[in-house]
N, C-alpha and C positions, 0 to 999 in steps of 0.2 A: 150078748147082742141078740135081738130076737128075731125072728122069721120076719117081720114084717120089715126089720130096714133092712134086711139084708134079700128081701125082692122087690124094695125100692129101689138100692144101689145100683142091681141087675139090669133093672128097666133102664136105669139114665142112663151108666154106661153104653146100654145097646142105640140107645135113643142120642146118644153123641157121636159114637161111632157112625148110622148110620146118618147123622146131620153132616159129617165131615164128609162121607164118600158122594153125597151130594154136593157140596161145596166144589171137595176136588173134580169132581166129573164136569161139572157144570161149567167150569174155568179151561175144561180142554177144550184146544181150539180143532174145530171137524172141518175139514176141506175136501170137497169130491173134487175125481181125477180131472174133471172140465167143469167148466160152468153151463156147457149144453150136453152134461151126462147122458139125463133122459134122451133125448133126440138123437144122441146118437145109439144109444140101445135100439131104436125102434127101425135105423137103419143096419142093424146087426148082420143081414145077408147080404149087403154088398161085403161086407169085410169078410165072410166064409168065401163068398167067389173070388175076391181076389188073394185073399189065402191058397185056396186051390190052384189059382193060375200062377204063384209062386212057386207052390209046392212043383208046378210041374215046369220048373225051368231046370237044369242042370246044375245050376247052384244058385245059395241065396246071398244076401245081401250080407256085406262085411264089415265087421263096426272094429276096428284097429285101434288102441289105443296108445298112442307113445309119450313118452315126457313132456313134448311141449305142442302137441297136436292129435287130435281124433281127425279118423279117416273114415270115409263112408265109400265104401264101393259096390259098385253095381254089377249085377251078374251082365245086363245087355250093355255091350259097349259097341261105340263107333258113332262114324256123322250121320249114317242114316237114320240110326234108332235116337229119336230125340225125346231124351229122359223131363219126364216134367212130372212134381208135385211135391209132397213136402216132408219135413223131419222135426220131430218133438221127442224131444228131450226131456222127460219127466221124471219127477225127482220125487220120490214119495213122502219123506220128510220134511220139502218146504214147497211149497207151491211157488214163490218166490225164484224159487229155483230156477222153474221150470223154462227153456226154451224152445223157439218156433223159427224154424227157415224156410225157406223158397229151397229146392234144388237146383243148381246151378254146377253139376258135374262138368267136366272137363273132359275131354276128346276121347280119355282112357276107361273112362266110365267111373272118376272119383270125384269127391268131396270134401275136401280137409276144410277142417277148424281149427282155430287156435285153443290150446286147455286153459289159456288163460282166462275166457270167456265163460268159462263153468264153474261151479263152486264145487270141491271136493264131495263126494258123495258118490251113490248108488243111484243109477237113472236104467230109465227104461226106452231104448231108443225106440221108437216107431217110425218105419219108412211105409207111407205113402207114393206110390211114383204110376206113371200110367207112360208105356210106350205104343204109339202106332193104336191107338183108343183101349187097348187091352188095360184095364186095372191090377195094380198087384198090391200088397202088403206082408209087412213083415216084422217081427219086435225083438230086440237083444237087448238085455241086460249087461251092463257095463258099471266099473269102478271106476271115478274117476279121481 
């Protein structure tokens, strides 16, 4: 066999290989964490300040997970501090996935769900909540 088909052979092979890792790449499916990613990057320092206004509560936010219900609890409890904003459920593997609630804690400062409502997987909880105008934020990773 002479030199020259044997860096013909070399060529096509490399020249198939790389046709296929383009084929496969081009077929993965790319999903960003939101649909208004950018926008919210650009309001990046409300979420540091209400990080900090977390960070300085006495404790944070609690993500319970049991057999047939996730718990959310809140560090401020009671009727005076009225809890308002939201919780996202995201799930890096399907966008699909992903859920969005209102807050709606209860007297005790909690929030259950039903797990039936979730698809098994890895989610990354995000609490949004604002008491008495102060902002807070907070994220836990959860098995569900």
């Amino acid at each position: 066999m002479s030199w020259g088909i044997k860096i013909t052979g070399l060529y096509l092979g490399f020249v198939a290989l790389i046709l296929t890792l383009v084929i496969v790449s081009s077929s993965q499916k790319m999903e960003l964490e939101s649909k208004d990613y950018y926008a919210q990057e650009l309001k990046y320092q409300d979420r540091i300040d209400a990080v900090a206004n977390t960070n300085s509560l006495p404790e944070d936010v609690n993500v319970l997970v049991g057999e047939k219900q996730v718990t959310i609890e809140f560090p401020i409890k009671g009727t005076d501090n009225k809890v308002s904003g939201k919780i996202w459920f995201y799930s890096a593997a399907n966008m699909a996935s992903d859920k969005h609630f209102e807050i709606a804690s209860n007297i005790d400062g909690k929030q259950v769900f039903s797990r039936s409502v979730f698809n098994s997987g890895s989610y990354k909880v995000r609490v949004t909540w604002s008491v008495n105008g102060k902002e807070y934020f907070s994220e836990k990773s959860v098995n569900l």
